[in-house]
C-alpha positions in Angstrom: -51.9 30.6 -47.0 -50.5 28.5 -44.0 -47.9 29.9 -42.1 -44.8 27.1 -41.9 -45.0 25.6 -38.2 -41.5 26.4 -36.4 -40.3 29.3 -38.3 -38.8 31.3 -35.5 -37.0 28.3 -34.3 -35.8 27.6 -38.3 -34.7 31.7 -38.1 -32.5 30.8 -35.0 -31.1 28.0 -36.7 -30.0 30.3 -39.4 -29.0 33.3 -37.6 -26.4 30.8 -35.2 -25.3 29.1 -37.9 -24.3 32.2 -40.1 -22.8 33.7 -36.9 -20.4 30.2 -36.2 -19.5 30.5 -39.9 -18.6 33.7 -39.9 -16.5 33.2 -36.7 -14.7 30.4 -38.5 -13.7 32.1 -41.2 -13.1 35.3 -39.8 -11.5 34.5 -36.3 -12.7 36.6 -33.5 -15.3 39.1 -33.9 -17.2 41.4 -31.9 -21.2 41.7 -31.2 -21.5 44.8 -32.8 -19.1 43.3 -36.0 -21.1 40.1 -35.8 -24.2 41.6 -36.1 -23.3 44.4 -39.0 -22.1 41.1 -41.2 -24.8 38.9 -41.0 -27.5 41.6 -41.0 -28.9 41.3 -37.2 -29.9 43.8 -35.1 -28.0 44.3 -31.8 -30.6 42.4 -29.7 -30.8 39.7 -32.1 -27.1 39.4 -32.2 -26.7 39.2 -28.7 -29.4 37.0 -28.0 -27.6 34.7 -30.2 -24.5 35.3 -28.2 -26.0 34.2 -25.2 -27.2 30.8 -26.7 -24.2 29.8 -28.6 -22.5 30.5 -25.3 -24.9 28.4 -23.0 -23.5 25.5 -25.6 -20.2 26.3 -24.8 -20.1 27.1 -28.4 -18.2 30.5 -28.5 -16.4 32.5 -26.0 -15.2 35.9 -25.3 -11.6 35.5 -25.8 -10.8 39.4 -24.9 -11.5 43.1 -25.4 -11.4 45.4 -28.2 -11.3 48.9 -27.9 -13.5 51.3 -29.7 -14.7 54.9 -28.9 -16.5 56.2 -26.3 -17.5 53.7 -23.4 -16.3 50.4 -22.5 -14.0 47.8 -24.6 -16.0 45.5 -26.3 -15.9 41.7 -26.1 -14.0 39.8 -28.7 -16.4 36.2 -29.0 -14.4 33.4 -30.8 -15.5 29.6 -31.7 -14.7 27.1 -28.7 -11.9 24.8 -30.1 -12.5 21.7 -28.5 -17.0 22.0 -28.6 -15.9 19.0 -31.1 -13.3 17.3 -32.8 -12.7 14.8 -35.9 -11.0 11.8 -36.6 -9.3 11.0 -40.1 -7.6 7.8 -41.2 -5.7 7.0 -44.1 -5.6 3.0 -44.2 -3.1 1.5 -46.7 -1.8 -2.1 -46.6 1.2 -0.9 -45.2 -0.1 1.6 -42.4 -2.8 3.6 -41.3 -2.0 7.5 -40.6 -4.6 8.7 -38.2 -5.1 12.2 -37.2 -7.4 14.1 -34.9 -8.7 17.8 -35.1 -10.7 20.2 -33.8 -14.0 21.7 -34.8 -11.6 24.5 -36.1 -9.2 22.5 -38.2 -6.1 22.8 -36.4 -4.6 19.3 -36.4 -4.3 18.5 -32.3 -2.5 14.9 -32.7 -1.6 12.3 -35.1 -1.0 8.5 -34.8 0.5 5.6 -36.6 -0.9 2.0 -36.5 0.4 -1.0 -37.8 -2.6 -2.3 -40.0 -1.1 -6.0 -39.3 -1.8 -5.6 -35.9 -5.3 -6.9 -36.9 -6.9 -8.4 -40.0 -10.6 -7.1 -38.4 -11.0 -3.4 -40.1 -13.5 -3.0 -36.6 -10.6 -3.9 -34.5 -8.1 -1.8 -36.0 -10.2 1.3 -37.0 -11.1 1.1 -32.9 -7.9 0.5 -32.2 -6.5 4.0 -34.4 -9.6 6.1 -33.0 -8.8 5.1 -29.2 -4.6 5.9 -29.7 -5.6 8.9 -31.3 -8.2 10.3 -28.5 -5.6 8.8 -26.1 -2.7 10.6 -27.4 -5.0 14.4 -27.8 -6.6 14.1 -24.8 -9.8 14.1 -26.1 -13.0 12.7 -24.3 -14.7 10.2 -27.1 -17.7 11.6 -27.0 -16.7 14.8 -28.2 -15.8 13.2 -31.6 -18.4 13.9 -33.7 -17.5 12.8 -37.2 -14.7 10.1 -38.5 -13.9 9.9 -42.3 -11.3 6.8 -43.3 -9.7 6.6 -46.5 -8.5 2.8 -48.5 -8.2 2.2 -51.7 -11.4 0.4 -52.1 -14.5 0.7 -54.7 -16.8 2.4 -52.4 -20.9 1.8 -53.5 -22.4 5.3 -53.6 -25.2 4.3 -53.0 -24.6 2.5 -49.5 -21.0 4.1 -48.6 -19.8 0.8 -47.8 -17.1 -0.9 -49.3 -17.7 -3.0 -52.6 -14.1 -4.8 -53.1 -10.5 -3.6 -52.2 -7.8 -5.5 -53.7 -5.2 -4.4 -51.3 -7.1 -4.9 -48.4 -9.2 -7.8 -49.0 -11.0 -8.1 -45.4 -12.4 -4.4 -45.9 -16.1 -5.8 -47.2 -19.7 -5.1 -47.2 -21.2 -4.5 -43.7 -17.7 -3.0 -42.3 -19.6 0.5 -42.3 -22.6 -0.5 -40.7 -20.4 -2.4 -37.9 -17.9 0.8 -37.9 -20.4 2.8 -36.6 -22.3 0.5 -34.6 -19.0 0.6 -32.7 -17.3 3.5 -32.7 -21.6 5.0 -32.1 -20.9 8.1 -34.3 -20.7 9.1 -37.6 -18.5 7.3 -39.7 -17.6 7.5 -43.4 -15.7 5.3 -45.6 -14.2 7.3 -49.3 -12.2 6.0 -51.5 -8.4 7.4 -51.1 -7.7 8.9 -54.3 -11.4 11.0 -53.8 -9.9 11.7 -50.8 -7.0 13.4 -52.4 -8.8 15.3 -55.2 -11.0 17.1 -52.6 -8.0 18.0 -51.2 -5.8 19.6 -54.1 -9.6 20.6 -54.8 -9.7 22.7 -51.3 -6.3 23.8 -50.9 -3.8 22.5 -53.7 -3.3 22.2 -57.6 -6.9 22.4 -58.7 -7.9 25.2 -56.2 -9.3 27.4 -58.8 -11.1 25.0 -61.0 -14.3 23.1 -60.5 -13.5 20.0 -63.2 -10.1 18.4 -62.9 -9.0 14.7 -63.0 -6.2 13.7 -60.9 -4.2 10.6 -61.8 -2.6 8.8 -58.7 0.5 7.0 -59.2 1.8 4.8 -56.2 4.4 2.7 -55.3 2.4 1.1 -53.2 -1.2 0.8 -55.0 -0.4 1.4 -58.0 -2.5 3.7 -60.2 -5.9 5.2 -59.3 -8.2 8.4 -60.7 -10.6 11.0 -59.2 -12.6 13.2 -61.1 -14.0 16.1 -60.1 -17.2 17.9 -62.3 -18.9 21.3 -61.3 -17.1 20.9 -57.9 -18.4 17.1 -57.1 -16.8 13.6 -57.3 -17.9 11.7 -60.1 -18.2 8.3 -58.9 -20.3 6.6 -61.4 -23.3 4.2 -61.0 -21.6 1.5 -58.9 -18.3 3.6 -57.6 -16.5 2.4 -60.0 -15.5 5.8 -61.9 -11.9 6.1 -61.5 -10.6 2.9 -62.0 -7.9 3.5 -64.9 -5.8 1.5 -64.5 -8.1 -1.0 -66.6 -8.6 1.3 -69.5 -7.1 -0.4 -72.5 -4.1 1.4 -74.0 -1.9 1.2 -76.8 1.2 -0.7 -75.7 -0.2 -2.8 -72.4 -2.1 -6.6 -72.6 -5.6 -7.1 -72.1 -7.1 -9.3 -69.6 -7.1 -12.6 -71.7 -4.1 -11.9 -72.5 -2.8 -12.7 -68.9 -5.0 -15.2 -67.9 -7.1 -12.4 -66.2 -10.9 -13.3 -66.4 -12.2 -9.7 -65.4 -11.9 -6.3 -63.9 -11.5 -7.4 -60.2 -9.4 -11.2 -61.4 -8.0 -11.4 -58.1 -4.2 -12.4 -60.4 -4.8 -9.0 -62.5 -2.1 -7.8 -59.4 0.2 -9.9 -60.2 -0.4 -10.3 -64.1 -1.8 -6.5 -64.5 -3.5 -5.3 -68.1 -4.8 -2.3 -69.6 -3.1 1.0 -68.3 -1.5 -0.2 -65.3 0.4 -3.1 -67.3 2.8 0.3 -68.1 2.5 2.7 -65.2 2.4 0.2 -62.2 5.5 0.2 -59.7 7.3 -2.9 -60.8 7.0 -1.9 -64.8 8.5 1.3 -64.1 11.5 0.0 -62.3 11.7 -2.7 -65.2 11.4 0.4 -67.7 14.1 2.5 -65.7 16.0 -0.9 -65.9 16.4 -1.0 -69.8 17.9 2.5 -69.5 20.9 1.9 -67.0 18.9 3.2 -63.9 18.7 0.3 -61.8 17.1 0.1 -58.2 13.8 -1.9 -57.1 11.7 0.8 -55.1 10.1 2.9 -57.9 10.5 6.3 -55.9 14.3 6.4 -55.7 14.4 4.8 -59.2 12.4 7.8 -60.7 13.8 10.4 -57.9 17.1 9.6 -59.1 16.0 10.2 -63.0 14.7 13.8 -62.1 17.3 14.9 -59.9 20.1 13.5 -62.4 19.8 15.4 -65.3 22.0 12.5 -67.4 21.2 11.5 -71.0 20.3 7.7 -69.4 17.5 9.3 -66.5 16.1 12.2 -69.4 15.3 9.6 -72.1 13.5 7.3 -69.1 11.8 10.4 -68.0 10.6 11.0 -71.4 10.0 7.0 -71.9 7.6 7.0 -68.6 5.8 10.2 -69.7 4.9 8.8 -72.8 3.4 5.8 -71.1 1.3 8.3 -68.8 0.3 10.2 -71.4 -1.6 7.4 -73.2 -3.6 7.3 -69.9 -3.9 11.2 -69.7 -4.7 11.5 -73.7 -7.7 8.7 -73.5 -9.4 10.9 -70.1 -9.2 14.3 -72.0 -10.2 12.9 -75.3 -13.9 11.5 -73.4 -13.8 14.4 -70.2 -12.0 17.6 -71.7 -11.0 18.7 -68.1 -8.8 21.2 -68.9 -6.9 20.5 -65.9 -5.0 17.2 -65.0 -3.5 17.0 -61.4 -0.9 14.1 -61.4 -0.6 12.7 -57.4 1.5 10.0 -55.1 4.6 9.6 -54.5 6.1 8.3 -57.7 4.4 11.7 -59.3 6.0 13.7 -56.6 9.7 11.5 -57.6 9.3 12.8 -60.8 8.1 16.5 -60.0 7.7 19.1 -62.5 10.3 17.4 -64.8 7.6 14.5 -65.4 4.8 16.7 -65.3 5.9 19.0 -68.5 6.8 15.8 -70.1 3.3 14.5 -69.7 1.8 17.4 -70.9 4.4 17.3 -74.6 3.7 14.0 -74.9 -0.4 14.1 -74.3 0.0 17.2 -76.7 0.5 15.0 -79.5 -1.5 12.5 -79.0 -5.0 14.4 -77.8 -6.7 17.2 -79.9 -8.1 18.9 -76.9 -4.5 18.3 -74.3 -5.2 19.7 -70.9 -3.2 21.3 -68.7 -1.0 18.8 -66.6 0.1 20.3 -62.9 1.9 18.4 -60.1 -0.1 17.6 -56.9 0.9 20.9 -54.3 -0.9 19.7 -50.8 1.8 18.6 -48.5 2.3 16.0 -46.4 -0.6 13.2 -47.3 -3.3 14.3 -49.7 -5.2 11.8 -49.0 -5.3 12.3 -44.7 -5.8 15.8 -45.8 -8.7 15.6 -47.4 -10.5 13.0 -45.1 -9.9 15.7 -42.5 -11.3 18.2 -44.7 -14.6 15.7 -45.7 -14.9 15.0 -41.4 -14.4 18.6 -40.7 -17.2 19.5 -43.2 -19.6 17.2 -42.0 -18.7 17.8 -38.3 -19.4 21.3 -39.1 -23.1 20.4 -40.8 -24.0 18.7 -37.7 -22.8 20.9 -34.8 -23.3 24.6 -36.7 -27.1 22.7 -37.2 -28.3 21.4 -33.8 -27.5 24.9 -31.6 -31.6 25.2 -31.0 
């Protein structure tokens, strides 16, 4: 039997990347705690020491005391080895935020995404602010994630059509990294916010969950998540509800749409979104007395008003959703729907339990409906969390 070329070299690979793990996770450690936790002997572990320290890697950060003998040196992972870059690009801004290899969030910038119609210029534009603004040398930048709300191909990760930012196309991926000269990644935004309340929010303690995105701004969108991966579907198109025909909403003929991606299905919508979408809401909120044109306050003022008017709209919009929600546990069974965005979080857990009644008795098999729990942007959060992870790959990787 031949004996694997390399094989020490592979074991050192191993042995440093189990050791930077275990610092991550368990903050700072000593040689003789390192080495008891990932099985090494006291040589090995402090052979390993010495390397990831040549790297400028890990660090003694101070002394612990123990028995007999001298303190022992506390090693911790070096912050800034590397960092990440995250952006959340809408039609209306992009949120840009930089951390390091740790996670802890060291700066975040907003750009004006009209400042340039070139997705090049104003990615390079976000990046630069944000390294600007940290403090942070480029080239210690080692992964970049960016969230739209485009169709992303699987198979090449670039973008296949966006609606609300129609100059995002194929080949921006190839030329984002061609100038930005590091890892880039482009997800779609609603992904983006399922491995999120995946990681850290409502779905934390499930592997299959949908989550149904409801924005003032884009409308509605899905994610959904099976055995612990994004199911994106053949083309990347898994997700797109807001074309599922429903009871209640037009089809595509019927408003002079002539397909999926009809350029006028925005302004004449069909299928799901023909009920859920911003301007329908406020037109629904309308009929009962609520009046207003931004969808969040309208639906905001509905949950917090407890009135006869904003309880029968509440229960009028949730029985809209729950078409939606009925039709995705009916095919998936997911047990667990996450509803995310701003107009969910309007409507908090007063729209949620509403969702869930009203799906009850449509659906056989009714999941579970939750409200979205990761602060701030879901969607910036879990680009970090995608950039972290593959920053991580790389650098916990490449230490021999």
């Amino acid at each position: 039997m031949s004996q694997r070329p390399g094989t020490p070299r592979l074991l050192r690979q191993l042995n440093d990347r189990a050791a930077l793990e275990l610092l991550l996770s368990s903050g700072p450690l000593t040689r003789t705690q390192i080495g008891t936790r990932t099985g090494l002997s006291k040589v090995t572990a402090s052979q390993l020491l010495a390397r990831l320290e040549e790297r400028d890697l890990v660090r003694v950060v101070g002394t612990r005391a123990g028995g007999r003998g001298p303190n022992a040196a506390l090693y911790a992972l070096v912050p800034e080895s590397a960092y990440v870059a995250a952006l959340d690009v809408s039609a209306r801004r992009v949120t840009a935020t930089i951390a390091d290899i740790t996670g802890t969030v060291v700066s975040e910038v907003t750009v004006d995404p009209t400042e340039s119609d070139d997705p090049v210029a104003l990615v390079h534009t976000s990046v630069m602010r944000l390294a600007d603004t940290a403090g942070v040398p480029l080239d210690r930048v080692r992964a970049c994630v960016i969230g739209t709300p485009g169709v992303v191909d699987p198979r090449t990760g670039d973008i296949r059509f966006s609606f609300d930012l129609m100059s995002w196309h194929e080949g921006v991926l190839e030329a984002l990294r061609a100038d930005l000269e590091r890892s880039v990644v482009i997800e779609n935004d609603v992904n983006l916010a399922a491995l999120a309340e995946h990681a850290e929010g409502a779905a934390a303690d499930t592997s299959e969950f949908v989550l149904i995105w409801l924005s003032a701004a884009g409308g509605v969108g899905m994610s959904t998540m099976i055995d612990g991966r994004i199911h994106r579907g053949r083309s990347g198109g898994a997700g797109e509800i807001g074309y599922l025909p429903v009871p209640g909403a037009p089809m595509p003929s019927e408003v002079g749409a002539s397909g999926a991606y009809e350029p006028r299905g925005g302004d004449l919508p069909h299928g799901f979104q023909a009920l859920v979408k911003a301007k329908q809401v406020v037109d629904l909120a309308a009929g009962y007395g609520i009046g207003g044109s931004d969808v969040t306050e309208v639906v905001t003022e509905a949950a917090g008003a407890a009135t006869p008017e904003g309880d029968a709209f509440l229960d009028a919009f949730a029985e809209r959703l729950a078409r939606g929600v009925a039709a995705v546990t009916v095919i998936l069974d997911p047990g667990l729907v996450v509803l995310g965005g701003d107009v969910a979080r309007a409507g908090g857990a007063k729209l949620a339990e509403r969702v869930q009644k009203a799906t009850a008795r449509i659906a056989p098999n009714a999941a579970e409906v939750a409200l979205g729990t990761v602060e701030g942007s879901p969607v910036a959060r879990g680009a970090l969390l995608s950039a972290l992870e593959r920053a991580r790959e790389e650098v916990f990787s490449s230490t021999v």
